[in-house]
N, C-alpha and C positions, 0 to 999 in steps of 0.2 A: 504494500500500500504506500510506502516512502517513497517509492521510485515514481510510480507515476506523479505526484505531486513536485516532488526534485524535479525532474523535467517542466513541466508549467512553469516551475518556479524560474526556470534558465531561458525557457522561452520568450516570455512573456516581455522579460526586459528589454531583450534584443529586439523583437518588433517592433515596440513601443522607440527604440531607439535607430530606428532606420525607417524615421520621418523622410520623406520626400518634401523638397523645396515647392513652395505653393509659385503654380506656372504665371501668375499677375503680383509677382513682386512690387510690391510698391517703390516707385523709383523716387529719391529725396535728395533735399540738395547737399551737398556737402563738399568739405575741402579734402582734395587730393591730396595723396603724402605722396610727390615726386621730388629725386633730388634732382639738381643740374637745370634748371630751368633757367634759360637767359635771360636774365635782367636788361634791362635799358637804360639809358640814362632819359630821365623827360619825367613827364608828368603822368598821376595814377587816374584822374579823370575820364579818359577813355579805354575801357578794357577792350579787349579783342575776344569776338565771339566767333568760338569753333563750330562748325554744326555738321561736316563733314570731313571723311580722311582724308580730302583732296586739300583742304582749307587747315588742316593740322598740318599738313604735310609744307605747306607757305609757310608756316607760323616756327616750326621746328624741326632743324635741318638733321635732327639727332635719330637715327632711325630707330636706334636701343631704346632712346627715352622715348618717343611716339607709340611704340610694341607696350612701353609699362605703363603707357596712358591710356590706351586700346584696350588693356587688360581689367582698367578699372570702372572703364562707362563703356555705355552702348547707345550709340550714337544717333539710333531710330528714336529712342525714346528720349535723349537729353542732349543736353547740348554744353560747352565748355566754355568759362569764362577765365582770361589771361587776362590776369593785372599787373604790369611792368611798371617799376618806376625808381626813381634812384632818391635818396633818403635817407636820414639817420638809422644807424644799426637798430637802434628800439625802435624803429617804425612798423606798425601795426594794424592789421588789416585782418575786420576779423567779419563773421557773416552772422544775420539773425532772421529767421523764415517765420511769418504768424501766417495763416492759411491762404497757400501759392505766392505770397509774395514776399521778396527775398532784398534785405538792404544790408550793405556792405557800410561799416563804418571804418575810419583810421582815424586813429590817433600818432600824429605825429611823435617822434622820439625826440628827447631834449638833449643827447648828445651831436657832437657837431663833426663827426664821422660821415663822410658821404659814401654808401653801400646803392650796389644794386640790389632791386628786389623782383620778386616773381613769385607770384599767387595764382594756381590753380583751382577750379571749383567746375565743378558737375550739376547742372540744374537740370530738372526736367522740360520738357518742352511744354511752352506756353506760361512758363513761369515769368511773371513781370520782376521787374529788378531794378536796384538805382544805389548810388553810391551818397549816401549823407553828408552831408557836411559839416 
């Protein structure tokens, strides 16, 4: 009588635990962890919107870094926002989404270090957006 229950007992977890990924993921906006991204020198006011690999492919000559950006969105359903700009090293650029709409704030750094900078971020498509001031 132990043995058939011992079994259940092994089974059960395992199935329970080889959940399948639900097929309408909900896609969210969020900030990319890429390293090597090219900085610019200029202003953060205009980001550059990716929305295809033909237009990433303009945007970043890096074919490695374009493979681990590829790897992280999908591209039918989101779209990529690059924000270049040169800056104090504590320059800050952070993201806040309340339902579908997405604003970027920075807060400049008060050291007097001039860095490039480069901010990656994944929205979904038809998401409105805007940089605060």
């Amino acid at each position: 009588m132990r043995l058939p229950l011992f079994v259940v007992l092994l089974i059960v977890p395992v199935a329970l635990a080889d959940e399948v990924e639900p097929k309408d993921k909900k896609v969210v906006a969020r900030q990319l962890d890429v390293k090597g991204l090219p900085g610019v020198r200029g202003a953060l006011t205009e980001p550059t919107k990716i929305a295809s690999k033909e237009e990433l492919e303009k945007v970043i000559d890096d074919k490695a870094l374009r493979e681990a950006i590829l790897k992280q969105v999908d591209l039918k359903k989101e779209f990529l926002l690059l924000f270049r700009w040169s800056g104090s090293g504590q320059d800050k650029l952070t993201m806040n989404q309340d339902k579908g709409k997405v604003t970027f704030d920075y807060a400049p750094g008060k050291t007097r270090d001039l860095r490039m900078h480069a901010k990656l971020f994944a929205l979904p498509n038809k998401t409105e957006y805007k940089l605060s001031k």
